[in-house]
N, C-alpha and C positions, 0 to 999 in steps of 0.2 A: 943465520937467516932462517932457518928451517926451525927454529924455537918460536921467533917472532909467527911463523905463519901459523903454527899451532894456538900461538895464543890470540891471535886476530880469529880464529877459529873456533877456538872459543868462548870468545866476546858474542860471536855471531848469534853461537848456538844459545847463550843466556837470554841475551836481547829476545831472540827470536821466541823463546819461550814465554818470556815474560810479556810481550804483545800478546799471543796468543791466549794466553790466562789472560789479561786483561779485555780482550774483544770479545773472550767470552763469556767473561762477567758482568758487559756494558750490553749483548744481544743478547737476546729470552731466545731466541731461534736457532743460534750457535748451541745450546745445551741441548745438545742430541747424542743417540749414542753413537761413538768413531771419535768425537771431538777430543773425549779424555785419551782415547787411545794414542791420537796423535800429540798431546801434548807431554803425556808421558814418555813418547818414541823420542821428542825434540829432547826432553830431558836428562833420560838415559845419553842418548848422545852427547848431551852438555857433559854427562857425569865423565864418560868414555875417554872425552877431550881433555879434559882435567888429569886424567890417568898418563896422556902422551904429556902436556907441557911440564908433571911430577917426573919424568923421567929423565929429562933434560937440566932441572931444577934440584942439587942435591939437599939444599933448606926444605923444599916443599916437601921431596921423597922423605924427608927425616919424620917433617910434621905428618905427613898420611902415613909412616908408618908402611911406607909403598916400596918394596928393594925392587931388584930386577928378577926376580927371581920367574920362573914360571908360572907361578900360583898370579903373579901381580898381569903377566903377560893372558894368564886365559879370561880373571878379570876383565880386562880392559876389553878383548876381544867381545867378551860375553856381552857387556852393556852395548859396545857397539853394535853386535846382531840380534840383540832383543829393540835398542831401539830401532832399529831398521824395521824391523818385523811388525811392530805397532803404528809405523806409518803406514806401513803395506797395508796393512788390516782395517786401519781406517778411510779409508776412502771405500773397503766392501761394505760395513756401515750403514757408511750415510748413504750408497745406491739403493739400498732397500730404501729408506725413507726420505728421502729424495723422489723416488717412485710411488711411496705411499701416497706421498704430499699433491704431487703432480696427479696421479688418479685424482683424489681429494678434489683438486680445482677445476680438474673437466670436470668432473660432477655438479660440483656446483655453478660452473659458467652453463651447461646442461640443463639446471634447476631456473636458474636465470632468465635464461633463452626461451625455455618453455613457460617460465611465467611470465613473460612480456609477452611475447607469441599471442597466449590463449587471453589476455585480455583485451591484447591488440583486435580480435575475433570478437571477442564477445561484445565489444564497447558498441558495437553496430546491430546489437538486437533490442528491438520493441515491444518482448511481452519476458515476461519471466519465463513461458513456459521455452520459447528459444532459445533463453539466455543458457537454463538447467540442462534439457536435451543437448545442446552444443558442448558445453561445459564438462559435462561426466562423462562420456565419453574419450574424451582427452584426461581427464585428471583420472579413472581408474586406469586405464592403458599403463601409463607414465609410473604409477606408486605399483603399480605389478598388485592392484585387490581386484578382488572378487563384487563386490556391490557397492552401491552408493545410495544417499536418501541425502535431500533438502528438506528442514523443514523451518517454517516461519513462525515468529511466536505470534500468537492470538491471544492477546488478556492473560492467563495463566495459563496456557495449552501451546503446545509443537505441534502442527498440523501440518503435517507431509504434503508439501508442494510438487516434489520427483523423485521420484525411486530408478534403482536398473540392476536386474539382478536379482529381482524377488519374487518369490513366489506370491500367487494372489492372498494365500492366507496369511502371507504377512507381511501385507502391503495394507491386509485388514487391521489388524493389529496394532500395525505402527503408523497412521490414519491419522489418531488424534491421542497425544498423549499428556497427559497432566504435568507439567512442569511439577519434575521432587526431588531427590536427592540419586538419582541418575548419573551417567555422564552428561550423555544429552544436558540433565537439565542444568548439570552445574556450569555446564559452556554455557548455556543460553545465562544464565545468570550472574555469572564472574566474569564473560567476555575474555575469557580464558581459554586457548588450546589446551586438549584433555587427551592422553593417549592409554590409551586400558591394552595390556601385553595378554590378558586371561578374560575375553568375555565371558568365560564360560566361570569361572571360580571367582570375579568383584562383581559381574551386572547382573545378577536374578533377574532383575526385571528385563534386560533386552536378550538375556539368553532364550529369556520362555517366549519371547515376541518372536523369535527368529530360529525357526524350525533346524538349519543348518549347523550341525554339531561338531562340524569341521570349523566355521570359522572360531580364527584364535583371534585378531588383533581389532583395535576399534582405535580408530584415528578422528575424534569432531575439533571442527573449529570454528570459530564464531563469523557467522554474517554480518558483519562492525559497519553501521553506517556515521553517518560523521556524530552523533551525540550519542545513539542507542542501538544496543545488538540487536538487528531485524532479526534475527534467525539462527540455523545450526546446518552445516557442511558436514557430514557422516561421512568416511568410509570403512566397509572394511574386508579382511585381508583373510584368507586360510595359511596363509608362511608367515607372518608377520611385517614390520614394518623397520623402514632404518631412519634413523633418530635426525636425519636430516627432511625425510620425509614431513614431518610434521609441521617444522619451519616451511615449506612451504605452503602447505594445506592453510596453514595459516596467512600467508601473503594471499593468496588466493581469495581466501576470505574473506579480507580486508578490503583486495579490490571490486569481489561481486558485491560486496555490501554496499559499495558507491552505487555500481550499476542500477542496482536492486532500487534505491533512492530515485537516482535519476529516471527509470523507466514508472516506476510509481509517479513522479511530479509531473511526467508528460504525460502518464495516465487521467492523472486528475485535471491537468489544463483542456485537454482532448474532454473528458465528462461536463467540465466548464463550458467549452466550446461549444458542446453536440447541446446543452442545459440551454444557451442563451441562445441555441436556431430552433430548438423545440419549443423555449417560448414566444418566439417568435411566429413559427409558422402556427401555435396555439392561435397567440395573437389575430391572425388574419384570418382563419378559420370561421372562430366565436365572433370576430365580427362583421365577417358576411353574413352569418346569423342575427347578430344584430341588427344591421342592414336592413334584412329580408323581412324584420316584422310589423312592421309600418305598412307597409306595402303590399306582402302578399296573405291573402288566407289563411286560414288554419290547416290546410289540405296540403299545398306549397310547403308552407313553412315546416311539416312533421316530414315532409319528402326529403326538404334538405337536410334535416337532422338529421337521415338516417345515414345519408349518402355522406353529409360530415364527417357522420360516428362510424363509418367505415374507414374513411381516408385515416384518421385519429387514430383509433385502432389495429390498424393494419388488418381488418379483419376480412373474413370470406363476402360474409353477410351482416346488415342489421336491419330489426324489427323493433318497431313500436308496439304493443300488444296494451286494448283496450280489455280490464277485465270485469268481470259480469259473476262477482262472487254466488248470485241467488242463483243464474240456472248452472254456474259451473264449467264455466266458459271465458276463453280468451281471446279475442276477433284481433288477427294482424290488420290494423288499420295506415302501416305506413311502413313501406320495406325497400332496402335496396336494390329486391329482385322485383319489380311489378307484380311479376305472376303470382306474388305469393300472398299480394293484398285482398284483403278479403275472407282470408282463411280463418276458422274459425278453431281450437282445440279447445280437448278437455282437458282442463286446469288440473285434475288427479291423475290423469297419464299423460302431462308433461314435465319431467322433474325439476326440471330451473325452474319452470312457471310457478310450479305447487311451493317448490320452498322460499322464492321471493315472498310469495303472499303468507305461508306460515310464517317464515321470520323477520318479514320486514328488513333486509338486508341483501347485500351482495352475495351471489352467489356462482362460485362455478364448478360446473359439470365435464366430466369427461366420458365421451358412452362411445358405442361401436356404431359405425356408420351403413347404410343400406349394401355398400358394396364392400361388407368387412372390414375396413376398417377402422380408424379411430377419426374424431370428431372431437370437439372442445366447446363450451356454449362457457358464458360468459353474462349473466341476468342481473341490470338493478333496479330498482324498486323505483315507480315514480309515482312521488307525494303531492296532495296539496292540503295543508292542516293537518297534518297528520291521518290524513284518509289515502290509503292504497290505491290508486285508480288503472294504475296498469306497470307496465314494465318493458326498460329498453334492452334488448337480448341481440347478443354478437357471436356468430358460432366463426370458429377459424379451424381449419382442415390439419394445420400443424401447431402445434401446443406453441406457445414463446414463453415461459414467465417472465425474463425479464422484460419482455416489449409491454407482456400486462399489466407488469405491476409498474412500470414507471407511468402508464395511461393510465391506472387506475383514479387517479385524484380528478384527471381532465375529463375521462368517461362521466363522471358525477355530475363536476358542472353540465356539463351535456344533457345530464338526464334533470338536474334543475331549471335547462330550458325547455326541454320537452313535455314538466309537470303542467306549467299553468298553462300551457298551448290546449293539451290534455284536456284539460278541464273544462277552458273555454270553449272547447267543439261539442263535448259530450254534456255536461253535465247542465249548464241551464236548459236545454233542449227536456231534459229531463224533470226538471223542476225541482232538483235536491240544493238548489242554493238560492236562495229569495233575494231579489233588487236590492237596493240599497235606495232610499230617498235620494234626491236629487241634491237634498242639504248635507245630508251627512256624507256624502261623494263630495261635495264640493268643498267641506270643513278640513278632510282627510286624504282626499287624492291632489287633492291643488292647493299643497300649499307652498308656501314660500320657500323657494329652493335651500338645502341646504350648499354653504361655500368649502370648498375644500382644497386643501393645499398636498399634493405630492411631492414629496421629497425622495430624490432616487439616482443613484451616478450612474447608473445605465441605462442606457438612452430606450433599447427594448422595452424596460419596464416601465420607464417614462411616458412611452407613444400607450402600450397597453393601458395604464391607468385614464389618458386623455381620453382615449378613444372610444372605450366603456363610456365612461362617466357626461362626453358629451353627448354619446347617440342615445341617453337613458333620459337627459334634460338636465344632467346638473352641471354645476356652474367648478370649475377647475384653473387652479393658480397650479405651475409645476418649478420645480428649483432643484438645482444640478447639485447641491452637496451642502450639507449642516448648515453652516455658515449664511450661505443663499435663502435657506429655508427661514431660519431663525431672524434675518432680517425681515425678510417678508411678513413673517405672520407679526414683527412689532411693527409693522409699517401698517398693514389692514386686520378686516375681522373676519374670522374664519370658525365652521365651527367641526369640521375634521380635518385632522393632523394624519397622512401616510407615509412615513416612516422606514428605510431599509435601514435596517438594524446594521452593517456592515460597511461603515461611509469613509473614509479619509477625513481629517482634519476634525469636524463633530460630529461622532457617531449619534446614531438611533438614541442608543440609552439616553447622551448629552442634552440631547432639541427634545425628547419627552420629558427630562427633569425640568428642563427650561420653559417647554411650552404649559405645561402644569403647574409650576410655582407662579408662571405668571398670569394666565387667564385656567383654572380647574375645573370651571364648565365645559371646557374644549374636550372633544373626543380625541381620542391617540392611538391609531392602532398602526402596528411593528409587523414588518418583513422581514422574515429572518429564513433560513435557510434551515431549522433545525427547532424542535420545541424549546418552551421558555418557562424557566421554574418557574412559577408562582410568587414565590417569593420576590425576584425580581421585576415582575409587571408589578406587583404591590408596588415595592418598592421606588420605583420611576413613572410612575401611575400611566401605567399602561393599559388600554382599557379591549384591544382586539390582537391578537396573535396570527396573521399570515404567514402558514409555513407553503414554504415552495417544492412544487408547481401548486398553484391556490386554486379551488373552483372559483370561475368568475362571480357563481351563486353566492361564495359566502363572501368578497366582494359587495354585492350588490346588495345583501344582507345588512351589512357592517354603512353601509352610507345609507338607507331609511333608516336603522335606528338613530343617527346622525340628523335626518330629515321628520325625524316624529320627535327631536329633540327640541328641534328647532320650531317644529309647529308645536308643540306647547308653551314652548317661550313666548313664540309670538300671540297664543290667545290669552296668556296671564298677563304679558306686559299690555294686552287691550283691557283687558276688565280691569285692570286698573286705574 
């Protein structure tokens, strides 16, 4: 009985090895170290057992060559407490790496947590510069660095969006840098995580930008929006960094890159937005001006202009200034302050004045004000024929550029209704413009209106075109989109075509190619949002170019030439 059990014994112990080898040739995870230990402990013991059921078996003892002697007895003992002793051993092992592995995954559940977390955070900010400041504060903490930098690509430049960590001189430095063969620049170009272990001995170029001789490590990773890398995620480190760090700078990356998109498209809808109530409340502005010139004075009428060019402006003040090149003099003849009508300067010590009039052009000043401090004047030139007659001037107490220069287009119109108001009050009083016969007034001022067709799928731009064009006397057909337009003008005769270049279904370029191949006499002038090569008005014969926000002047400009088109037509097809 006691033979069998040995040998059932060692049936166990073969089996058991031989699973073992095998599970650990079919797991990539089982090949750690401990595993060989215990498969060799099972073995030995397999060997051990073979020794006890040889000792019972006098064939086998003959074949092993196995007596009874003591040499076979310390044998048998020996594999038994060697394998014994490589079980034991193995399971000490695998508790190290078993614990390596486990650190390992709270690390990374860790990496995880914190990167759902901070996007969870940041998915609810509205400007980049929130998204940045919220952001790096949490991501240097976490990587255990010392500074951080965003920067966004511009054309061929990385232009530092946030820093933290830097000194002012090298927040100079690393401002605007030229996409080259950098790290920086090779993330921003490969969309590639870039980790550099030696700023100091591969980056010449960011070691001399960054005064700090301590730092060792530089971690960037690409700002990835969904087709193209907006940008570059910098950190960096005086200890260095660990090799999982990097995987995440890069998730990280990946996710601000969406943000970065998304807060950009609701920037641009918001610019859209604020674009189509600016031209709107334009709109209502210019024609309560319009309105008012039928009906009131020429006194009235420069009163409202100013108080208009105020509200438009956002400014402190505005003045009309009538100017008097022979004695050298400017007379305010129309102001938003009353008190100040009447006022007369000297054209050579007042500096907007003087340089309006030297260079026929917009001009502005910034000087110190009577009580210290600073002031802003804002002067444009108002023409009629190309004769300088005066100038409309807006002083504002706190600088804005961008408030100026998104006004600046609509100031102009403003000051092309202020020109012939101008003119009309001062100058035949004067007798520097002689009558016109009563015939050639009536050949030239009264003639047959010109027709004109607007085409526009914004309703804003649609009322502005109507509204001009009827309070001026001319005659307007309006059409919601290509299609609309293009019917109309084959159904009647028209002979300007207004056009936004930007339509659904037939665009701008489509109804100008169409309206030109089929009647070429017709006028064609394009609303575009952006200048238009040359090439292309050639091309789709386009014949006036409105970029937006448009003075209503050049408007108004663009339909007499339309109306002196039309009165020539109509005296050739008489004489004949």
């Amino acid at each position: 009985m006691q033979i069998w059990v040995e040998f059932a014994f060692c049936l166990v112990l073969f089996f058991l090895w031989f699973y073992l080898d095998r599970l650990r040739v079919r797991s990539v995870h089982l090949r750690i170290t401990g595993w060989s230990e215990l498969l060799w402990g099972v073995f030995f013991l397999f060997l051990g057992s073979i020794l006890d059921v040889s000792e019972n078996l006098t064939y086998l003892r003959r074949f092993l060559s196995i007596g009874t002697t003591d040499f076979s007895a310390i044998m048998k003992v020996g594999l038994y407490i060697l394998g014994i002793l490589l079980i034991i051993i193995s399971p000490l092992n695998w508790l190290s790496i078993l614990l390596a592995r486990k650190m390992r995954d709270e690390d990374e559940e860790k990496r995880e947590d914190f990167l759902q977390s901070l996007l969870g955070e940041l998915k609810d900010k509205t400007t980049l510069s929130d998204l940045f400041s919220s952001a790096f504060p949490e991501i240097i903490g976490f990587v255990k660095a010392q500074k951080g930098a965003a920067f966004l690509i511009s054309e061929q430049e990385l232009i530092l969006s946030f820093s933290t960590g830097f000194s002012k001189e090298e927040i100079d430095g690393l401002s605007k840098l030229e996409i080259d063969d950098d790290a920086l620049s090779r993330c921003a170009k490969d969309g590639e995580c870039k980790v550099v272990k030696s700023v100091t001995d591969s980056e010449k170029r960011l070691a001399s930008l960054i005064r700090d001789e301590q730092i060792a490590s530089l971690i960037c990773a690409p700002l990835s929006g969904t087709k193209d890398v907006l940008g570059v995620l910098a950190v960096f480190s005086r200890t260095g960094f660990k090799e999982e760090d990097a995987l995440l700078l890069s998730s990280i990356g990946k996710g601000m890159g969406k943000l970065i998109e998304y807060i950009n498209s609701q920037a641009e809808i918001k610019s859209r937005s604020e674009m189509a109530a600016s031209l709107e409340s334009q709109r209502r502005l210019l024609l309560d001006l319009v309105d008012s010139i039928p009906e009131a004075d020429t006194k009235e009428i420069l009163d409202k202009i100013v108080l208009t060019g105020t509200q438009l402006a956002q400014s402190d003040s505005c003045k009309i200034f009538w100017i008097d090149l022979e004695n050298n003099t400017a007379q305010v003849i129309a102001s938003s302050d009353p008190a100040c009508t009447g006022g007369i300067r000297v054209i050579s010590e007042s500096p907007e004045i003087r340089e309006v009039v030297e260079k026929g052009e917009i001009v502005f000043k910034t000087f110190e004000s009577t009580d210290g401090g600073t002031k802003s004047s804002l002067a444009l030139p108002l023409y009629v024929r190309d004769e300088i007659l005066g100038g409309l001037v807006f002083e504002f107490k706190e600088y804005s550029p961008e408030s100026t220069e998104v006004e600046i287009d609509l100031l102009e119109s403003l000051a092309g209704f202020a020109s012939p108001i101008l003119h009309r009050r001062f100058l035949p009083e004067e007798g520097e413009i002689e009558e016109k016969p009563p015939e050639e007034k009536k050949e030239y001022i009264q003639p047959k209106t010109p027709r004109i067709l607007a085409v526009d799928d914004q309703k804003a731009m649609r009322d502005l075109l109507d509204d001009v064009s009827k309070k001026l006397g001319y005659q307007i057909e309006l059409a919601t989109d290509g299609r609309t337009g293009l019917q109309m003008f084959e159904e009647d005769k028209f002979d300007l075509v207004i056009t936004e270049l930007d339509m659904p279904g037939l665009t701008g370029w489509d109804l100008s190619r169409k309206v030109k191949s089929s009647k070429p006499e017709v006028l064609v002038a394009l609303i575009a949002e952006m200048s238009v090569p040359a090439r292309l008005t050639n091309k789709y014969g386009i014949d006036f170019v409105l970029i937006k926000p448009f003075r209503i002047d050049d408007l108004i400009q663009i339909i007499k030439k339309a109306e002196k088109r039309r009165a020539k037509s109509s005296t050739g097809a008489g004489a004949k």
